[in-house]
Every structure is written in structure tokens, then in C-alpha cells.
N, CA, C and O of each residue as an XYZ file, in Angstrom:
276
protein
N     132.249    139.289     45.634
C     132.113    137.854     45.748
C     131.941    137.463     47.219
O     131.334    136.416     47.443
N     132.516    138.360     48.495
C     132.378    137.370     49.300
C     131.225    138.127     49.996
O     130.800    137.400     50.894
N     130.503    139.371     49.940
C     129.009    139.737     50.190
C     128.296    138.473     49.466
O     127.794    137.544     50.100
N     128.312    138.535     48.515
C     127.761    136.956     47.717
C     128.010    135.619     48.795
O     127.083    134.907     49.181
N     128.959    135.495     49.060
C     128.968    134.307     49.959
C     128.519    134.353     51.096
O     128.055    133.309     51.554
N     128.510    135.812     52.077
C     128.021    135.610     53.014
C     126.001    136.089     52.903
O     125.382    136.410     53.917
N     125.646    136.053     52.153
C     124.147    136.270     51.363
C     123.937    134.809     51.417
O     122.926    134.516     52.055
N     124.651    133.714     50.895
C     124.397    132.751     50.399
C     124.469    131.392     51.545
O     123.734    130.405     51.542
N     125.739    131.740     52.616
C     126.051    131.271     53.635
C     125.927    131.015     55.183
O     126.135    130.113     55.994
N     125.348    132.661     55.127
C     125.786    132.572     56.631
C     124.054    132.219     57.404
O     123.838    132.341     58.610
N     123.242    131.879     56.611
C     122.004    131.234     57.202
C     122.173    129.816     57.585
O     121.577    129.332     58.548
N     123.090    129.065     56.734
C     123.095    127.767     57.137
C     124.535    127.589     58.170
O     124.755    126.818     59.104
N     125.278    128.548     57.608
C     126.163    127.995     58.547
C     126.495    129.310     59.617
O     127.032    129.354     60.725
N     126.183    129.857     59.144
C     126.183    130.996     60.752
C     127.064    132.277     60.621
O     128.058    132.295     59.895
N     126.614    133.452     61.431
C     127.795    134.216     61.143
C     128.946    134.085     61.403
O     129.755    134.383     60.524
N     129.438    133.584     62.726
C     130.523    133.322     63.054
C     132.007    132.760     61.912
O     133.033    133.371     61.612
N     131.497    131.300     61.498
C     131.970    130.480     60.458
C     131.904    131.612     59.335
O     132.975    132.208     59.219
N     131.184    131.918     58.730
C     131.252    133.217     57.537
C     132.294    133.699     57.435
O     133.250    133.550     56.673
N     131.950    134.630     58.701
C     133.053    135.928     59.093
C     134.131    135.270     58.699
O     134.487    135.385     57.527
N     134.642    134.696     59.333
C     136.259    133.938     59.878
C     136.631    133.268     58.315
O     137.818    133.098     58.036
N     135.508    132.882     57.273
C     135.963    132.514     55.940
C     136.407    133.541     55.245
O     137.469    133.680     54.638
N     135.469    134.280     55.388
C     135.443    135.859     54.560
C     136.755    136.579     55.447
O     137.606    136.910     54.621
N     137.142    136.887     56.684
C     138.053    137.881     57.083
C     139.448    136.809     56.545
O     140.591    137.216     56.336
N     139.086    135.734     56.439
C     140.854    135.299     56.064
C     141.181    134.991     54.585
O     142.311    134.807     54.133
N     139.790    134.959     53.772
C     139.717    135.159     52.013
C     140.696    136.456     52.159
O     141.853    136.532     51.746
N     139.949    137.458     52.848
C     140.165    138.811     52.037
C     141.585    139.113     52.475
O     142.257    139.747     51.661
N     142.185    138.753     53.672
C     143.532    138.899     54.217
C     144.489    138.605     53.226
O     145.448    139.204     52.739
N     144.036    137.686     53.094
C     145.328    136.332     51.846
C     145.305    137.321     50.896
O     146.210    138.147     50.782
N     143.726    137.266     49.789
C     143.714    138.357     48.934
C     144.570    140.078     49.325
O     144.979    140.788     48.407
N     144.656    140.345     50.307
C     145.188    141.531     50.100
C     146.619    141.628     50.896
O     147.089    142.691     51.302
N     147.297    140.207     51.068
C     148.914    140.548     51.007
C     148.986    139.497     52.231
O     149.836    138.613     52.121
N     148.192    139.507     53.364
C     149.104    139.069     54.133
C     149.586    137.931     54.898
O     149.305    136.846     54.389
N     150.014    137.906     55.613
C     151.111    136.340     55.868
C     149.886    135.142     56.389
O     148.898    135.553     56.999
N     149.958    134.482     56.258
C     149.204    133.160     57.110
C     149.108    133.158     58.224
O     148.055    133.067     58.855
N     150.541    133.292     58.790
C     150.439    133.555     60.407
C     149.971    134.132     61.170
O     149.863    133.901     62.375
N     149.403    135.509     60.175
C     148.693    136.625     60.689
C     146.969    136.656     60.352
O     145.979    137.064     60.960
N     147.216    136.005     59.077
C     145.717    136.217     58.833
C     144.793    134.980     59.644
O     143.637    135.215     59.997
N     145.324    133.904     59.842
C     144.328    133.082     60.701
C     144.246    133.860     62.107
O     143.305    134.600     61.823
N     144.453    134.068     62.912
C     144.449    134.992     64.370
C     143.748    135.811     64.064
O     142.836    135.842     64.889
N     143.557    136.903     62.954
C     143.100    138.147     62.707
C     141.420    137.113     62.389
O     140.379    137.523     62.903
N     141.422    136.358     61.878
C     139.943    135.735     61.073
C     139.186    134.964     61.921
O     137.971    134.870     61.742
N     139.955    134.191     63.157
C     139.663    133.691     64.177
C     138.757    135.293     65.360
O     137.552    135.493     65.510
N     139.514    135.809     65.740
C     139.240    136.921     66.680
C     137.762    137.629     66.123
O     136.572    137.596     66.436
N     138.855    138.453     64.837
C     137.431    139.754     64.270
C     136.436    139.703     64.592
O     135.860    140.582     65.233
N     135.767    138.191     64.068
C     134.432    137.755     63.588
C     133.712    137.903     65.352
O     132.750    138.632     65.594
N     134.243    137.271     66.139
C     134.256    137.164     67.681
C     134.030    138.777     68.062
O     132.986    139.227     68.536
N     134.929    139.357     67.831
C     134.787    141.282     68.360
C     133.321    141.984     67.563
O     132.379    142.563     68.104
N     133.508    141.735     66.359
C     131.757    142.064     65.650
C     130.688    141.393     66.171
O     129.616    141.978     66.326
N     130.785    140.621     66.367
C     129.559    139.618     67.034
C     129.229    140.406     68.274
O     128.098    140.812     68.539
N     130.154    140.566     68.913
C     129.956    141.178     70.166
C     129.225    142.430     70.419
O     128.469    142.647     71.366
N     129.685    143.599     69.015
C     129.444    144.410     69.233
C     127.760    144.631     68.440
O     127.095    145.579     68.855
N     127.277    143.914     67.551
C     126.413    143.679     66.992
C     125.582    143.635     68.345
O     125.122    144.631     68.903
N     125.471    142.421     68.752
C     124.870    141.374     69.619
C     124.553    142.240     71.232
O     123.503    142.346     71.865
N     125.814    142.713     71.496
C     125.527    143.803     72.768
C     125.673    145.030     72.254
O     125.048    145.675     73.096
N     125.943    145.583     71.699
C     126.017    147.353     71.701
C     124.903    147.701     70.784
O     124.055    148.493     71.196
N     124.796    147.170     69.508
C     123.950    147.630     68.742
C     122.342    146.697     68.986
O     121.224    147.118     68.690
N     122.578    145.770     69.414
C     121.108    144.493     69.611
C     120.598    144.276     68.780
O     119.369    144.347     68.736
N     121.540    143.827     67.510
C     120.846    143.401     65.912
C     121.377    141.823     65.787
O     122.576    141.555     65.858
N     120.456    140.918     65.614
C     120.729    139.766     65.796
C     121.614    138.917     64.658
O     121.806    139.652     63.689
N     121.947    138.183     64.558
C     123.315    138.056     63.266
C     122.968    136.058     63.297
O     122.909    135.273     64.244
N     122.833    135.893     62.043
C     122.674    133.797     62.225
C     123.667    133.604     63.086
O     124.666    134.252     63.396
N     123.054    132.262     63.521
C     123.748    131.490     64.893
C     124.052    130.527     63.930
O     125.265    130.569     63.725
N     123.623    129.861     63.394
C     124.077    128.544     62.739
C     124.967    127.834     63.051
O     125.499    128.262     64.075
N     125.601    126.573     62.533
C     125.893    125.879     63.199
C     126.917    125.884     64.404
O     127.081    124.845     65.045
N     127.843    127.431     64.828
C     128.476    127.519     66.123
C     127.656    128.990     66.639
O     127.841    130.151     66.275
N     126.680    128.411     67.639
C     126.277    129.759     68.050
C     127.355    130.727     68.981
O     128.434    130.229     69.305
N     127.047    131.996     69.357
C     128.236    132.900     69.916
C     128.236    132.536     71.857
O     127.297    131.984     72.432
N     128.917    132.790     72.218
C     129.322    132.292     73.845
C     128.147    132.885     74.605
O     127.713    132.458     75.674
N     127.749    133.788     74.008
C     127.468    135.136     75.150
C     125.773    135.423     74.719
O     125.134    136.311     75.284
């Protein structure tokens, strides 16, 4: 389901926003605390981007919050 959402999503609204929906769906879904999973869903999406974007040079939607860098 959430490959489905980010198929469906992340053109209009970007990878960034995606990620950070999808890394804190799946957190909750698989146990863990709130406190932890927003920080973890906030960051991730930020560290992949990065490494996408500079290490590998595969471009990822910008949509509506493009990345800093």
C-alpha cells in the first residue's frame, strides 16, 4: 500500500513529503512510539534524498518542498 502511495503521490507532492508520510505510516505500523517515529520520518527522507541526489545522481520529485541542496 504505501509503494502504491508513493506511485500515486510523490509527483504532485514531492519526494520529500512522501517519504516522511510513508517512513512514519510504516513506524506506527510496526510498533513504535510517536516520539520516535516523527524524528526518524522527519530526518530519513532528508538522508535518502541526499544520497540519491549526490552520491548516486538519480533525480527524485521536488514537488511541492524542493530539497536544500
Amino acid at each position: 500500500v504505501l509503494l502504491l502511495f508513493y506511485a500515486m503521490a510523490s509527483e504532485s507532492l514531492g519526494f520529500l513529503p512522501t517519504a516522511a508520510i510513508m517512513v512514519l505510516v510504516a513506524a506506527l505500523a510496526l510498533g513504535a512510539r510517536l516520539a520516535i517515529a516523527i524524528p526518524v520520518a522527519l530526518v530519513a527522507p532528508l538522508l535518502v534524498h541526499l544520497a540519491f541526489y549526490k552520491l548516486l545522481r538519480v533525480p527524485l520529485p521536488e514537488g511541492l518542498i524542493p530539497a536544500p541542496w
